[in-house]
C-alpha positions in Angstrom: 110.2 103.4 4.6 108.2 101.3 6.6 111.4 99.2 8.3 112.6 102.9 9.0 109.1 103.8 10.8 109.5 100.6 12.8 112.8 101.4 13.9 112.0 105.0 14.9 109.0 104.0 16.8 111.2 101.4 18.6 113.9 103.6 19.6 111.1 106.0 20.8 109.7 103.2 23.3 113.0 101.8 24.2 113.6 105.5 25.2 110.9 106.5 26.7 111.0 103.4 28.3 115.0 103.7 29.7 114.0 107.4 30.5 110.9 105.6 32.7 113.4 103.2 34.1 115.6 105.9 35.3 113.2 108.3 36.7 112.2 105.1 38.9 115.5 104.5 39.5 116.3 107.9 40.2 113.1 108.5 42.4 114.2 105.1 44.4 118.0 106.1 45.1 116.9 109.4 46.7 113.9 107.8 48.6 116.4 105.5 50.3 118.6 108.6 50.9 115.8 110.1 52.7 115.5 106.9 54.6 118.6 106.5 55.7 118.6 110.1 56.3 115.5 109.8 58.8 117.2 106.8 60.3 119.9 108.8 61.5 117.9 111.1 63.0 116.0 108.9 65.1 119.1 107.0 65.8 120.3 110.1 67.6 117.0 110.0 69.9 115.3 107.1 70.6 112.9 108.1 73.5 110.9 110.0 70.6 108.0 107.4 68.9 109.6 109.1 65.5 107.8 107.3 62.3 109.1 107.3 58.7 106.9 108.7 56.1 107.3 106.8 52.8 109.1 109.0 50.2 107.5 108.0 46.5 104.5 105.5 45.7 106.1 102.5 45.8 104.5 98.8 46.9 107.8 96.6 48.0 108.8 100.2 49.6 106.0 100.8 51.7 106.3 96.9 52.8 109.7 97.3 54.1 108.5 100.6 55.6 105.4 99.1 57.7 108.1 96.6 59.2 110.8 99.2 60.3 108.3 101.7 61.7 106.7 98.3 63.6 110.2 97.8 65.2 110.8 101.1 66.1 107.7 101.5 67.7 108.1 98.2 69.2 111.9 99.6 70.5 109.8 102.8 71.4 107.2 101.0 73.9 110.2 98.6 75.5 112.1 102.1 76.1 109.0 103.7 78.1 108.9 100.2 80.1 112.3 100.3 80.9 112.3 103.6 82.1 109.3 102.7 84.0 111.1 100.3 85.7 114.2 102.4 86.3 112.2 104.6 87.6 110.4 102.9 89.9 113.3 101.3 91.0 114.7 104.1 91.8 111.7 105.1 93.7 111.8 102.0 95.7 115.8 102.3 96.6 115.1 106.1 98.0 112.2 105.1 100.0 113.9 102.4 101.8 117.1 104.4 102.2 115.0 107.2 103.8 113.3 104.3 105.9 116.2 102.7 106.7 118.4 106.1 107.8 115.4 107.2 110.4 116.0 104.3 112.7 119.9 104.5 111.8 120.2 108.0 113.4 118.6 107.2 116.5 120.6 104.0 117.2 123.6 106.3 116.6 122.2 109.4 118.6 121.4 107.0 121.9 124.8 105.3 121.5 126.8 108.5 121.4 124.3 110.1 124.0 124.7 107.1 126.1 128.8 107.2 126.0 129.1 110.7 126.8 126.7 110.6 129.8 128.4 107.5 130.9 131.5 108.2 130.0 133.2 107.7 133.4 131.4 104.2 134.1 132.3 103.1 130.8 136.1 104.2 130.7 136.2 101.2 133.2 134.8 98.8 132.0 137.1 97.7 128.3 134.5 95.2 127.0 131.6 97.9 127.0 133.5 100.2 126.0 134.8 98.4 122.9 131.0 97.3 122.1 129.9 100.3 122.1 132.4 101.5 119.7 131.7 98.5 117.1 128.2 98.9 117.6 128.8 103.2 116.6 131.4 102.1 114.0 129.3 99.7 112.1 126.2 101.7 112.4 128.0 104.7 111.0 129.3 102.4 108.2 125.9 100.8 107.8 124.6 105.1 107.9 127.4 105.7 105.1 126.0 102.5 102.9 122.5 104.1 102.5 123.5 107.4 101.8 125.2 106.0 99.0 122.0 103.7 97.9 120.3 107.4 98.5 122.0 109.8 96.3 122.6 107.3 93.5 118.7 107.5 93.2 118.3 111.3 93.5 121.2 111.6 90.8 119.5 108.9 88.2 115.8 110.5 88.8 118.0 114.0 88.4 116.2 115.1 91.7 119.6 116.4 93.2 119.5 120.1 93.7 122.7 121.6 93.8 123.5 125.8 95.5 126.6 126.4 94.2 128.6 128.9 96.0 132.5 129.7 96.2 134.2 127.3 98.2 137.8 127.3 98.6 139.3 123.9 97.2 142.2 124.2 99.6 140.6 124.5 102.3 138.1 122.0 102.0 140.6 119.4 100.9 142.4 119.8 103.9 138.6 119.4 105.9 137.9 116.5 104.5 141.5 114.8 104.5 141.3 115.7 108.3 137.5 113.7 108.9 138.8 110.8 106.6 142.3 110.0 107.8 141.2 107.1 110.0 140.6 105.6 106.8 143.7 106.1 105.2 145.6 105.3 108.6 143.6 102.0 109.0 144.6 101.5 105.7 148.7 101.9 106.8 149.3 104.4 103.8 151.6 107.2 103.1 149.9 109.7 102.7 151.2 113.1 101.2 148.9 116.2 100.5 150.9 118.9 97.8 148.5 121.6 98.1 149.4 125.1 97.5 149.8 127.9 99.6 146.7 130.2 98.0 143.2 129.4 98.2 141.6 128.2 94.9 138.3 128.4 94.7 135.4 126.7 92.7 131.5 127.9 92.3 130.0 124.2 93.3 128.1 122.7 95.7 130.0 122.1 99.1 128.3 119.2 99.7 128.4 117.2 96.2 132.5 118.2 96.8 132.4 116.8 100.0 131.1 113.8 99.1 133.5 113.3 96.2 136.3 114.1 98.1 134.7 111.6 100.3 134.6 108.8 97.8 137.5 108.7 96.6 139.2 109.0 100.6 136.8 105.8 100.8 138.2 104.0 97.8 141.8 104.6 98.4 141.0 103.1 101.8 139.5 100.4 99.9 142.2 99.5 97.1 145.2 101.8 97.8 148.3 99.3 98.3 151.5 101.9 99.7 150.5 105.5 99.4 148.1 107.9 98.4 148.9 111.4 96.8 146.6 114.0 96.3 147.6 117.3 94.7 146.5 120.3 93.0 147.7 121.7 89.3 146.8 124.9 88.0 147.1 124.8 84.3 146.2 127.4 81.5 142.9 126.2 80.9 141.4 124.4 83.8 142.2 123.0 87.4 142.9 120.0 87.9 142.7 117.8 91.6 144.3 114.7 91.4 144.0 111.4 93.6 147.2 109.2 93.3 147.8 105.7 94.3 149.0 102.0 93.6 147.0 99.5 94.0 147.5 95.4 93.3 144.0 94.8 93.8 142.8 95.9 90.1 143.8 95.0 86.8 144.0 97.3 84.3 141.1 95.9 82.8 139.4 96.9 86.0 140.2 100.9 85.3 137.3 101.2 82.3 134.6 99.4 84.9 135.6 101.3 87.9 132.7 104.2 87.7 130.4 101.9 86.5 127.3 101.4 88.9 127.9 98.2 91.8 131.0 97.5 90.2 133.1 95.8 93.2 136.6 93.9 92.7 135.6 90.4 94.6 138.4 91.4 96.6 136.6 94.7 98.2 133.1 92.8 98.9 134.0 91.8 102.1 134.5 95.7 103.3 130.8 96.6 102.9 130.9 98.7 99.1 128.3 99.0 97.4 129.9 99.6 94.3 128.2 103.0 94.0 130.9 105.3 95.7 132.9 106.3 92.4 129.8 106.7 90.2 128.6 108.8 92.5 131.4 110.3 92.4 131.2 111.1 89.0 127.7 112.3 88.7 128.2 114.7 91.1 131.2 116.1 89.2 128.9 116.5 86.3 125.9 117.7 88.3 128.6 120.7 89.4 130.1 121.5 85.8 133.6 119.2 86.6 134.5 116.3 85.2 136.1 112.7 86.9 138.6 110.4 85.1 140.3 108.0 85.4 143.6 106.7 84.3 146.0 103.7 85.0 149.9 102.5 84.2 151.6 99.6 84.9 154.3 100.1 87.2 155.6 96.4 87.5 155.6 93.3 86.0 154.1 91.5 88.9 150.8 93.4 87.9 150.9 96.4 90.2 149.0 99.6 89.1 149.4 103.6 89.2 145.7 104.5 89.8 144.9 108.3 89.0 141.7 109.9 89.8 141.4 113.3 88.0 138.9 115.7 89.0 138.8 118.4 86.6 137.0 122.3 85.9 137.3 124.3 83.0 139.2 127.6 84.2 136.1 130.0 84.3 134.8 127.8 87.3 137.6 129.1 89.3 138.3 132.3 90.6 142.0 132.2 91.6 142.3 135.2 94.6 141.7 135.8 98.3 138.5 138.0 97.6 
């Protein structure tokens, strides 16, 4: 009787000792659940100083607990000082660029004053008259340079206001191929515009189109090797304005670094890019509820490229009538 009392009280402690081992056990599994569960929250937004709370009592749990929420906050702090520094740098680039442009304008405004009141003195003499137009080219280069540093740091900071009113795609297309073509021409492309008859219109912000239109005249200038295409398609669910050309100056590798920010192909450098035209580009796509792509195919095999800038808008940003 005694042997059986033993074995029951045994059995009772090795029970109640297995039941104790898998409540812990238990208790543990869904603690790290909640863990890893809290983890992914905060991996989905860093900028918050988020903190996790330790689930159950447990010693070795709140040790390894103490070290993650030291990292994160750690990760937190090295966040606020990098935006810090964005910021500021951001700060700094606008401030020269709006220093920089003031004096920019008036060298332009005198030049262009001075040839039109001189204009019959100057049409005979060739050398002055061909300074005077590198000096206004350049400078208007130069002008086009720092409007690029410029809106780059009013799009990061998110300080560009846009009005968006209906503009005529078209129309504006055809504006802006007209004020770029020197570009193009310099360039010795074929250029072809496919646009359609009717007006197509957009609710944006005429000046965030005009400068991607802009852009991308600027880059085809840049790395355009035979033609440029530009056309128009009108699909079920969105509009799409497409920029066409070959190129033997990128590599296909070069396509998924193009809107990156002062990306330049050693090639370009010596034009003057910054490397910010196509990211600002796409920004102010964005910033006007479009989107820019990009997209690339081989055409030969001694490396030339089909380059296809895509700027796209959801159908109900268009308004497809004469009204």
């Amino acid at each position: 009787m005694e042997g059986s009392h033993m074995l029951y009280i045994i059995l009772f402690l090795v029970s109640i000792t297995g039941g104790y081992i898998a409540f812990r056990y238990i208790s543990l599994l869904r603690a790290l659940k909640q863990i890893q569960k809290d983890l992914d929250v905060i991996q989905q937004d860093l900028s918050k100083n988020q903190m996790i709370h330790l689930p159950i009592p447990n010693n070795r749990l709140r040790k390894l607990l103490i070290t993650i929420n030291s990292f994160l906050d750690e990760l937190h702090k090295e966040r606020a000082r990098y935006a810090k520094q964005e910021k500021d740098f951001q700060k700094q680039i606008e401030n020269i660029s709006h220093d920089l442009r003031t004096p920019l304008t008036a060298i332009l405004g005198y030049v262009r004053l001075y040839k039109k009141s001189q204009s019959s003195y100057i049409s005979q003499n060739s050398e002055l008259s061909d300074t005077l137009d590198v000096i206004e080219r350049k400078s208007e280069s130069l002008k086009n340079l720092i409007t690029q540093f410029y809106d780059f740091s009013r799009l990061t900071a998110h300080d560009y206001a846009v009005n968006l009113i209906k503009i005529d795609t078209v129309k504006l297309l055809k504006e802006s191929f007209a004020d770029n073509c020197q570009i193009l021409e310099e360039a010795h492309l074929d250029v072809s515009l496919d646009l359609p008859d009717r007006p197509i219109y957009v609710f944006a912000d005429r000046t965030a189109l005009e400068r991607i239109f802009f852009n991308l005249f600027q880059n085809a200038g840049r790395y355009a090797h035979t033609f440029f295409h530009i056309t128009i398609k009108d699909e079920p669910d969105f509009i799409k304005i497409l920029f066409v050309n070959d190129t033997c100056s990128l590599s296909y590798e070069d396509t998924s670094n193009l809107f990156d920010r002062f990306y330049i192909q050693e090639p370009a450098r010596s034009q003057g890019g910054t490397g910010l035209g196509l990211t600002i580009a796409k920004s102010l796509a964005e910033e006007i509820g479009g989107e820019l792509s990009v997209a690339a195919k081989k055409l030969n095999k001694n490396g030339s490229l089909l380059i296809s800038f895509s700027l796209e808008f959801p159908l109900h940003q268009f308004q497809n009538s004469d009204t």
